[in-house]
C-alpha positions, 0 to 999 in steps of 0.5 A, spaced: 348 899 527 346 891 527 340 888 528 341 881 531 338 875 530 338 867 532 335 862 527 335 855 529 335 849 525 334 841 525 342 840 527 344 847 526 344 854 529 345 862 525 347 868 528 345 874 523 346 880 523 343 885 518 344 892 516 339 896 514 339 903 512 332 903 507 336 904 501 336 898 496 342 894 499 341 891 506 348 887 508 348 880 513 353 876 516 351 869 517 355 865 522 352 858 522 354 853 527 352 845 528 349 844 534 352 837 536 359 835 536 358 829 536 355 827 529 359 824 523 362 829 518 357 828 513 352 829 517 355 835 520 356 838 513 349 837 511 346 840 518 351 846 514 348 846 507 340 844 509 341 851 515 344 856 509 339 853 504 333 854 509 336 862 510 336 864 502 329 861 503 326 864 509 329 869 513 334 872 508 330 871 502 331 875 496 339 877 498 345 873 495 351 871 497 357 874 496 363 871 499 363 865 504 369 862 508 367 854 511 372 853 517 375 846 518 377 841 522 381 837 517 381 839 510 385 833 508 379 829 509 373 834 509 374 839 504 373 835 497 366 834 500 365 842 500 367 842 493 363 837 489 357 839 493 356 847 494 356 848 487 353 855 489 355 861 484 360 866 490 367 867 492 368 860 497 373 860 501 375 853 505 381 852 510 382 848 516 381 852 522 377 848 527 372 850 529 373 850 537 366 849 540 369 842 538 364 841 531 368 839 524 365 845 520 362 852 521 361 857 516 361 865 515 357 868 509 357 875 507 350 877 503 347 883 500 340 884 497 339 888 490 345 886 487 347 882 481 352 877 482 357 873 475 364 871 474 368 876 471 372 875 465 378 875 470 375 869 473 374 874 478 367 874 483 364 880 481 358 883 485 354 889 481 350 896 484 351 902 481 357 903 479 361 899 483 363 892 481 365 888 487 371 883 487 372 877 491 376 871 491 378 866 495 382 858 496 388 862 491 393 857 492 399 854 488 405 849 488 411 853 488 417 851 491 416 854 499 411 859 502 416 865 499 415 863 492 409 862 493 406 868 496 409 872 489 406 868 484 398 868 489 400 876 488 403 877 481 396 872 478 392 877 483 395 883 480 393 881 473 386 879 474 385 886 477 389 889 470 384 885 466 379 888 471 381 895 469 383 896 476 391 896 480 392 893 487 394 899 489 388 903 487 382 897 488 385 892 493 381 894 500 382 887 503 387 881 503 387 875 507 394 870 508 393 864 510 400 861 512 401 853 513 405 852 520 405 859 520 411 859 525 415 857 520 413 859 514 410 866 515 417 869 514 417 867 506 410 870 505 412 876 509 418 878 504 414 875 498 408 880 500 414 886 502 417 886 496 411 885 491 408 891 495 415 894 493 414 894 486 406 895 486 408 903 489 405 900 496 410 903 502 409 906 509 409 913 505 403 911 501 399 905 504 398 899 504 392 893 505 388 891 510 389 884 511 389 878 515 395 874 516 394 867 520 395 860 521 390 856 516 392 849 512 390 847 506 387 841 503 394 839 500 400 839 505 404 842 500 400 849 499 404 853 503 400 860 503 393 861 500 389 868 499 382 871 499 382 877 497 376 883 496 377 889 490 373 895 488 372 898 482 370 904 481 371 906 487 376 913 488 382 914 491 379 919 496 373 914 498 378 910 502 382 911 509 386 908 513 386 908 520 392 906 525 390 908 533 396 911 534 396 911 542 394 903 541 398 900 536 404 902 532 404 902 525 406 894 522 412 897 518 416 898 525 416 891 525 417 888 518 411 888 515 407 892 510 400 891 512 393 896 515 391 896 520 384 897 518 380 901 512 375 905 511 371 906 505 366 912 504 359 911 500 354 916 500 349 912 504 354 908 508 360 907 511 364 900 512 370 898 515 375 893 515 379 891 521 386 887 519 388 881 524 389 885 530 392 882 537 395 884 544 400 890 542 402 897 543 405 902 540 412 901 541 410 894 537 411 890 543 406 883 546 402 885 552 401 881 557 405 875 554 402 869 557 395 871 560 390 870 555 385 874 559 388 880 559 391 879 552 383 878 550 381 886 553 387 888 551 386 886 544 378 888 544 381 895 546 386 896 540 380 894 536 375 898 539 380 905 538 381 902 530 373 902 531 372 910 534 377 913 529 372 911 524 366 913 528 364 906 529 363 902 535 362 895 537 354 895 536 357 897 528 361 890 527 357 885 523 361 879 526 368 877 529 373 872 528 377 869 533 384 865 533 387 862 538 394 858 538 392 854 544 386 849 544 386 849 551 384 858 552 378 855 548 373 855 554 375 863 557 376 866 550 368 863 548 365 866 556 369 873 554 366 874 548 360 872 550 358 876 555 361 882 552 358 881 544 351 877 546 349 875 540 353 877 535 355 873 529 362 869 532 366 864 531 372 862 535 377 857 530 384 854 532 389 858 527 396 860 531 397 868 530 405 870 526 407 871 533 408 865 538 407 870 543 401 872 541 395 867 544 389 871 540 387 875 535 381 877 532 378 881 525 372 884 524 367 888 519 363 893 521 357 898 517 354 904 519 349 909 516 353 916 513 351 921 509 357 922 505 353 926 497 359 927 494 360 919 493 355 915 489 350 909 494 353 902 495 
């Protein structure tokens, strides 16, 4: 379980979430937010930066950081800013999903303690305890010719990384994110480019395939179709790592084209965590529930996440931050009162980002931590 906490600063506000289980890697998830929409983006961005700072040196001292994510709200004109200034040695990743609170900026970083943190000779950011070398990315982007293309190169450089790594996509990738440039129109390309790669890795519905997200998101240059961020684990065993797919709730997502999990789990001996994948208002025949009414598409939404969740013997209380996108701006101010009223505190941020099905309103990922004891694998 999370412990919660709200940290205010000059022009900017944290929620934190912390797990402790009294071993030497505690794990935060930070969701910063500027506190007045009204400022230029200079200064909201700066509010960002003094916010995050003050936290490594107060309230987070002493844990580093190992992956962040800043949400945009018009990348073509904010995001050079982010790349010259935050020179900080983590996986960065940047996309225009504009903050709906109607600020320019938010930002998410996950961080650790005990850990020690570098680039690896893939270029690959690499987060080390034990035996396990964690590895991160984020902003993978090129310039083929459509999404499609363009999606097979982000997955064939990806591929060798892992390789010079010493480790497979289908063995060590535990976590994608695919964000889609006018995603009606281009999701089409990156899902054939996705199958077809998985295809060749050995990834079918009669293996496994990858916990990901795959949402609206733009880039900073209008030509980049498709970027990804990514998580792996070296070292990590094939028996650590399971797949959840509720199947009462939600369908498995080859039943409709595609080649994603629902959700992963990975058991340490001291910890369980958990990713959950994008997940929308669906059933277990692949069909849009409640077409039209974003309140009933919101708790049915939650339901199918909180039954992932329970297959792995996690709740709500374990997630360590949510994610919300929204096709429609003007859902804004309902999706903020649910979600506020059921998860109090939690480290949230609702962003505008269409989901790959017109039909769905909202979406949302999440991550979640639990103490386990599982002695026949090694600590986190």
């Amino acid at each position: 379980m999370y412990q919660l906490k709200k940290v205010p600063f000059e022009k900017a506000y944290a929620e934190i979430s912390m797990f402790d289980n009294g071993t030497e890697v505690k794990e935060y998830h930070a969701m910063i937010h500027v506190d007045d929409a009204t400022l230029p983006y200079a200064e909201q961005l700066n509010a960002i930066f003094n916010a995050y700072n003050t936290l490594l040196h107060e309230e987070l001292k002493g844990a580093r950081c190992v992956f962040k994510r800043y949400f945009l709200s018009d990348a073509a004109n904010q995001a050079d800013d982010i790349i010259i200034n935050d020179v900080t040695d983590c996986a960065k990743s940047i996309i225009q999903q504009a903050p709906l609170d109607g600020t320019k900026v938010a930002l998410w970083v996950y961080l650790m303690t005990n850990v020690q943190t570098g680039i690896g000779k893939s270029g690959l950011y690499e987060v080390r305890h034990g035996s396990f070398r964690h590895l991160w990315n984020g902003s993978a982007h090129n310039m083929a010719a459509n999404s499609e293309y363009q999606t097979r190169l982000l997955f064939n450089e990806y591929s060798m990384q892992l390789i010079e790594e010493g480790c497979t996509l289908k063995d060590n990738c535990i976590r994608t994110w695919l964000f889609v440039n006018d995603v009606d129109l281009n999701y089409g390309g990156v899902v054939r480019a996705r199958n077809q790669f998985f295809f060749t890795q050995g990834l079918t519905v009669n293996t496994h395939f990858i916990a990901s997200t795959g949402i609206g998101g733009r880039q900073a240059d209008p030509n980049v179709l498709s970027q990804m961020d990514n998580y792996a684990i070296a070292g990590i065993k094939e028996e650590q790592i399971h797949y959840l797919y509720a199947p009462t709730h939600l369908n498995r997502t080859s039943d409709y084209g595609v080649s994603f999990e629902r959700g992963t789990y990975i058991d340490y001996q001291d910890r369980r965590q958990v990713f959950i994948s994008g997940t929308a208002s669906i059933n277990n025949k692949g069909e849009i529930m409640y077409p039209k009414d974003i309140r009933q598409q919101t708790h049915r939404m939650w339901e199918n996440v909180e039954t992932l969740l329970a297959e792995a013997d996690c709740t709500y209380e374990d997630v360590g931050y949510i994610i919300v996108y929204l096709r429609d701006l003007a859902d804004y101010q309902v999706v903020k009162a649910l979600h506020e009223e059921r998860f109090p505190g939690k480290p949230l941020v609702i962003v505008h980002a269409p989901v790959c099905r017109s039909g769905w309103l909202v979406e949302m990922e999440c991550m979640a931590v639990k103490e386990d004891d599982h002695p026949q694998f090694e600590a986190f």
